[in-house]
SENULO-179880 format. One line per 5 residues: number of its first residue (from 1); their letters; for each residue x, y, z of N, C-alpha, C, O, CB. Coordinates in nm, 3 decimals. Atoms other than C-alpha are relative to their C-alpha. Glycine has a CB too. Example, Ala and Ser with C-alpha at 12.3 -4.5 7.8 and 13.67 -1.06 7.14 Angstrom:
BEGIN
1 = AS = 0.089 -0.119 0.000 1.230 -0.450 0.780 0.090 0.120 0.000 0.194 0.118 0.066 -0.099 0.003 0.125 | -0.082 -0.119 -0.006 1.367 -0.106 0.714 -0.077 0.109 0.073 -0.026 0.220 0.090 0.041 0.046 -0.142
end
This chain:
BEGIN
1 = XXXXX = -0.093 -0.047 0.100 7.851 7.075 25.233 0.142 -0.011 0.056 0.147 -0.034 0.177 -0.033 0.146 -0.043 | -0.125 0.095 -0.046 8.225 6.981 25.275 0.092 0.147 -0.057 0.050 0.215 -0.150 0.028 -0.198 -0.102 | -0.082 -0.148 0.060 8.523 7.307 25.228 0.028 -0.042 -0.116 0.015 0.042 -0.205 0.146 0.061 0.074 | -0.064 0.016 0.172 8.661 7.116 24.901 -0.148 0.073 -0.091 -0.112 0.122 -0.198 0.034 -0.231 -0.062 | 0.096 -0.057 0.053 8.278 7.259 24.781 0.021 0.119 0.012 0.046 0.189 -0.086 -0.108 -0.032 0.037
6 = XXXXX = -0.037 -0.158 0.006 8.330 7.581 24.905 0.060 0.079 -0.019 0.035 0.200 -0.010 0.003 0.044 0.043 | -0.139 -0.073 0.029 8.676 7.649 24.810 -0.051 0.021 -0.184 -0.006 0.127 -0.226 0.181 -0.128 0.046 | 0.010 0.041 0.149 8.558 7.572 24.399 -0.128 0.140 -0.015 -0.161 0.200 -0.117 -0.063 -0.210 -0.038 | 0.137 -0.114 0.076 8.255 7.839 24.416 0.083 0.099 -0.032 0.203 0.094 -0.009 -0.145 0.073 0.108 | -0.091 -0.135 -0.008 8.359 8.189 24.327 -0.092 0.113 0.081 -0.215 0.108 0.082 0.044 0.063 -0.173
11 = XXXXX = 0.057 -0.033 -0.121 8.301 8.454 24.608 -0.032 0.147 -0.085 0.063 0.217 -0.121 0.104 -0.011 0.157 | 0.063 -0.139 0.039 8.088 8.774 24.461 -0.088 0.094 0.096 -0.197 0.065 0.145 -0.087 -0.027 -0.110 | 0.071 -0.072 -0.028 8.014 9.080 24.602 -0.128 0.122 -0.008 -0.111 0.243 0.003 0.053 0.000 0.018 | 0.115 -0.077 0.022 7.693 9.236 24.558 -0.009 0.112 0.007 -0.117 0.163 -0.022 -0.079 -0.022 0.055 | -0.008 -0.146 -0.027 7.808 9.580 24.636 0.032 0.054 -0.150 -0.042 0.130 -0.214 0.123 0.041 0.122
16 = XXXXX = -0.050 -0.014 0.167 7.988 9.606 24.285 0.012 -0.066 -0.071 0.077 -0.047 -0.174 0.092 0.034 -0.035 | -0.005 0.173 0.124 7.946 9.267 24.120 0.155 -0.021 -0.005 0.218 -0.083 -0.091 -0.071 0.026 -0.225 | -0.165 0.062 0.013 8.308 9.239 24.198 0.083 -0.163 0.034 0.121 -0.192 0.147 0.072 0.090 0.100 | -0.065 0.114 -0.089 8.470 8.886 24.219 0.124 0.003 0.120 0.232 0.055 0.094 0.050 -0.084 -0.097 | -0.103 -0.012 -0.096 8.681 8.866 24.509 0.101 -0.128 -0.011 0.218 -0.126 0.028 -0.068 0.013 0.146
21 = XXXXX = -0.039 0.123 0.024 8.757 8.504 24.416 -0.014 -0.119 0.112 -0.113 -0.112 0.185 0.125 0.017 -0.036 | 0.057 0.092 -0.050 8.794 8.165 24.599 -0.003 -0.017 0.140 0.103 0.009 0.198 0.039 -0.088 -0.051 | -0.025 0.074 -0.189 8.726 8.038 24.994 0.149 -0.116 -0.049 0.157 -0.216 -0.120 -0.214 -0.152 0.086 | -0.084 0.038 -0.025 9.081 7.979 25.067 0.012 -0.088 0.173 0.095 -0.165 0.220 0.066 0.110 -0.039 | -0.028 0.020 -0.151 9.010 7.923 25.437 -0.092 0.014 0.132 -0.159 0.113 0.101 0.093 0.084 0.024
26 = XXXXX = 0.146 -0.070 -0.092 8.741 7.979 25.750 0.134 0.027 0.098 0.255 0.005 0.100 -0.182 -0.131 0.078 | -0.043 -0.049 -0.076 8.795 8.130 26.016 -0.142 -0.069 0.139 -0.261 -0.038 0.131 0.030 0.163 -0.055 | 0.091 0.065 -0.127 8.608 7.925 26.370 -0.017 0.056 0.092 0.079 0.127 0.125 0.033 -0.105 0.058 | 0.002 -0.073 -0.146 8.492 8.057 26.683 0.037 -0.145 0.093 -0.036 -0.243 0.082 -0.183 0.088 0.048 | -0.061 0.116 -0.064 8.710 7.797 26.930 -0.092 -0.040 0.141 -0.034 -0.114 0.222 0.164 0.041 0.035
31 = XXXXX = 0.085 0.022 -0.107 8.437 7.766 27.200 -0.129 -0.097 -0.054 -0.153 -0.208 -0.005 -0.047 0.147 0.059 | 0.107 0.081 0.026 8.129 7.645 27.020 0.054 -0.080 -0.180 -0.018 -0.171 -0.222 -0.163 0.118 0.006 | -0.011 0.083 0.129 8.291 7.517 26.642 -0.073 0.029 -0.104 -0.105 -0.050 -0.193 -0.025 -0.124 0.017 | 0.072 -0.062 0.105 8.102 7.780 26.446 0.098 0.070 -0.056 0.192 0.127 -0.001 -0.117 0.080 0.036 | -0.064 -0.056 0.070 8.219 7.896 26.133 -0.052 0.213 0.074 -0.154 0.264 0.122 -0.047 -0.077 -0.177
36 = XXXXX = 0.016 -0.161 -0.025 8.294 8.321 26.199 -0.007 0.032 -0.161 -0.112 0.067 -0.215 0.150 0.089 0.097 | 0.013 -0.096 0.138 8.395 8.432 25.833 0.131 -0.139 -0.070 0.223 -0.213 -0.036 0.073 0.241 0.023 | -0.067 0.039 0.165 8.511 8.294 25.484 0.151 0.053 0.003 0.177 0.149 0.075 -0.094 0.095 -0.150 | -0.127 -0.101 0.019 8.878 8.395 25.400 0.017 -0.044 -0.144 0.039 -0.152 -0.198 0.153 -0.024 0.110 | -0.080 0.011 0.127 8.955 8.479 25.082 0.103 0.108 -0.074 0.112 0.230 -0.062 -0.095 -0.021 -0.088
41 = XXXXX = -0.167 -0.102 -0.018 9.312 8.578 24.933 0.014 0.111 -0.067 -0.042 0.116 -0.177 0.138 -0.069 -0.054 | 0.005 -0.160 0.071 9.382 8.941 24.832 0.091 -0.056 -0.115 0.176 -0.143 -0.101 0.079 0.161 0.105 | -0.091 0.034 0.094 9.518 8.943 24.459 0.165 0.026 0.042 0.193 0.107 0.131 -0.044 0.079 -0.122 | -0.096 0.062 -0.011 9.902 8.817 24.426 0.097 0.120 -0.001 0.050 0.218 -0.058 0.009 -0.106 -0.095 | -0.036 -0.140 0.020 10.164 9.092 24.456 0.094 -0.055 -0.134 0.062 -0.117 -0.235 0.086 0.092 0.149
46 = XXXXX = -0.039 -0.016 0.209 10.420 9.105 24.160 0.041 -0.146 -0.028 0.113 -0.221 0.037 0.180 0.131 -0.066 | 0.019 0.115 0.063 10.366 8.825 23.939 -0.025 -0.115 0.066 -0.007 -0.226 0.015 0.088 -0.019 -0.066 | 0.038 0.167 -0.047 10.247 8.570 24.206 0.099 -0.059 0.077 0.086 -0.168 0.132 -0.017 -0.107 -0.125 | -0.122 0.029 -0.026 10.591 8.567 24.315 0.070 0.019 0.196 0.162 -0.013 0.271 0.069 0.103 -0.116 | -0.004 -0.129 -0.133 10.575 8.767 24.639 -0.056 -0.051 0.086 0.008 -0.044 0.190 -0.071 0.145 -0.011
51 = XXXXX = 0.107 0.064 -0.082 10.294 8.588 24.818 -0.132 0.106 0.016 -0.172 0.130 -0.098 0.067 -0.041 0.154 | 0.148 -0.109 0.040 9.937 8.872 24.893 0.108 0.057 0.139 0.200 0.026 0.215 -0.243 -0.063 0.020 | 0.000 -0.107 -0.117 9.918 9.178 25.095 -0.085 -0.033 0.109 -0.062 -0.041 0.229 -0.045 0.138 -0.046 | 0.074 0.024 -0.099 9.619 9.095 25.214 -0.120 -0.088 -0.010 -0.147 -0.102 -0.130 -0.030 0.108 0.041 | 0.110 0.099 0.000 9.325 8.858 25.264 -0.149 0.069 0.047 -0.153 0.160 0.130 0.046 -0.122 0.104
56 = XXXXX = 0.122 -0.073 0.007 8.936 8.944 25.242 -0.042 -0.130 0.142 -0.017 -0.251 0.137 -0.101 0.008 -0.191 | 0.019 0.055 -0.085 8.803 8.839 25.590 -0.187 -0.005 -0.049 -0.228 0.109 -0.070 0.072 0.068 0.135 | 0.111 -0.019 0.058 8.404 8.750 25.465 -0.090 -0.036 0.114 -0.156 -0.139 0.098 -0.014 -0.074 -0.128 | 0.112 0.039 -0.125 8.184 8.750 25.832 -0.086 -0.110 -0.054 -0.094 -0.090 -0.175 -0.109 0.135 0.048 | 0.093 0.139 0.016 7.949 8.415 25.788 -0.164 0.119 -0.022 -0.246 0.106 -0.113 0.006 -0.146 0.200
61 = XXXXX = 0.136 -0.060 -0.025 7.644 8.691 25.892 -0.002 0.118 -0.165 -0.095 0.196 -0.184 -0.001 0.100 0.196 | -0.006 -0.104 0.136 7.748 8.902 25.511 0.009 -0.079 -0.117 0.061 -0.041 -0.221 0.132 0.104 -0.005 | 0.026 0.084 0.105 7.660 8.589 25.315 -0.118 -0.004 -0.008 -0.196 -0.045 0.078 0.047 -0.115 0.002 | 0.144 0.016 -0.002 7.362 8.634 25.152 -0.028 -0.084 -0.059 -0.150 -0.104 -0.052 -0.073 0.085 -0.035 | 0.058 0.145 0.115 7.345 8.315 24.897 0.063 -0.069 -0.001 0.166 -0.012 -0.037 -0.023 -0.001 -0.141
66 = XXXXX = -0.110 0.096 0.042 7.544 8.024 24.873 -0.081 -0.097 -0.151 -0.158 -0.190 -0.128 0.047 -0.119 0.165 | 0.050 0.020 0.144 7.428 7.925 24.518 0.104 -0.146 -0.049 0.207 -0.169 0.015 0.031 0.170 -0.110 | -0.041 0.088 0.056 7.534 7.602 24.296 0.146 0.013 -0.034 0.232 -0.073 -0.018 -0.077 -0.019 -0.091 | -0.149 -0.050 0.045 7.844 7.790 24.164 0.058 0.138 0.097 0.179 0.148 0.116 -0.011 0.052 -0.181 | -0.070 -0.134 -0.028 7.882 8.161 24.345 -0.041 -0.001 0.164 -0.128 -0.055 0.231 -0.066 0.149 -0.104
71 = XXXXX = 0.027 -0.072 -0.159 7.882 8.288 24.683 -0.044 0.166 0.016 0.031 0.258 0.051 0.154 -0.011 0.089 | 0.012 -0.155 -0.026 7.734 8.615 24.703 0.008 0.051 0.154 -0.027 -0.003 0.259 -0.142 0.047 -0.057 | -0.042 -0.070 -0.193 7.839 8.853 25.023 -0.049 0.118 -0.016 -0.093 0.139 -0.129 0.190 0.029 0.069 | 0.048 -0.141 -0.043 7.735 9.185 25.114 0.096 0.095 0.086 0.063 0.131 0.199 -0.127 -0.018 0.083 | -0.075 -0.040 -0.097 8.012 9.353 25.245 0.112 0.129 -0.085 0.159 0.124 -0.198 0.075 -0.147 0.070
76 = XXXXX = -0.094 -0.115 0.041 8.232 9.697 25.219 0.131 -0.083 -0.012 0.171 -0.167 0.068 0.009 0.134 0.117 | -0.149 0.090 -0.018 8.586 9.573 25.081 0.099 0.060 0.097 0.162 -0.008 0.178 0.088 -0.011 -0.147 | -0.095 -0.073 -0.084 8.789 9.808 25.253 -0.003 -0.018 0.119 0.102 0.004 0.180 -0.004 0.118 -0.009 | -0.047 0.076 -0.160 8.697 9.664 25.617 0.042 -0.091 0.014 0.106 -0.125 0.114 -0.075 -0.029 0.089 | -0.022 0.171 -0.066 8.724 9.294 25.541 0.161 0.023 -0.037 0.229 -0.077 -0.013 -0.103 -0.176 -0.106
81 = XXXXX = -0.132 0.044 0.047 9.067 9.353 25.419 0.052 -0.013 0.139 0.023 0.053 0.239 0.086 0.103 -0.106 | -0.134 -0.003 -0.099 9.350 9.227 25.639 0.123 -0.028 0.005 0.145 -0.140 -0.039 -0.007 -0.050 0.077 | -0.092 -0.013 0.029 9.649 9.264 25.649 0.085 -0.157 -0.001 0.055 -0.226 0.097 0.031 0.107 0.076 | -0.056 0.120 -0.045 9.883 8.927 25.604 0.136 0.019 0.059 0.220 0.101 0.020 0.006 -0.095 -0.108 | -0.125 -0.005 -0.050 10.156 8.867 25.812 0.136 -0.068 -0.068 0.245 -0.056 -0.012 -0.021 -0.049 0.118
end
């Protein structure tokens, strides 16, 4: 599977059926070239204009499905958030 595939799914969490929305980005471990976690972007601050607060960091090990269209995760939102610089 190639990121232009994985950026197009939409990323759902199973905790509250909440969309979080799309893989903007991975995140690699620089020793062996394994994906660590999904990144996807916290909604836009005012009107889109601003750039995000923060980005949903999605661990690789809190994906439970990668499906035709969705990504389901398993994960509390309030840890993966992080802050953007």
């Amino acid at each position: 599977m190639r990121f232009c595939d994985l950026a197009r799914k939409e990323v759902i969490n199973v905790n509250d059926c909440k969309c979080l929305g799309n893989v903007r980005d991975l995140d690699f471990d620089e020793c062996d070239g394994c994906i660590k976690a999904l990144i996807v972007p916290g909604p836009a601050k005012w009107m889109g204009c601003m750039g995000r607060e923060f980005e949903v960091f999605i661990p690789w090990c809190r994906i439970v499905k990668i499906g035709p269209d969705i990504i389901l995760v398993d994960i509390d939102e309030k840890e993966a958030k992080h802050k953007v610089k």
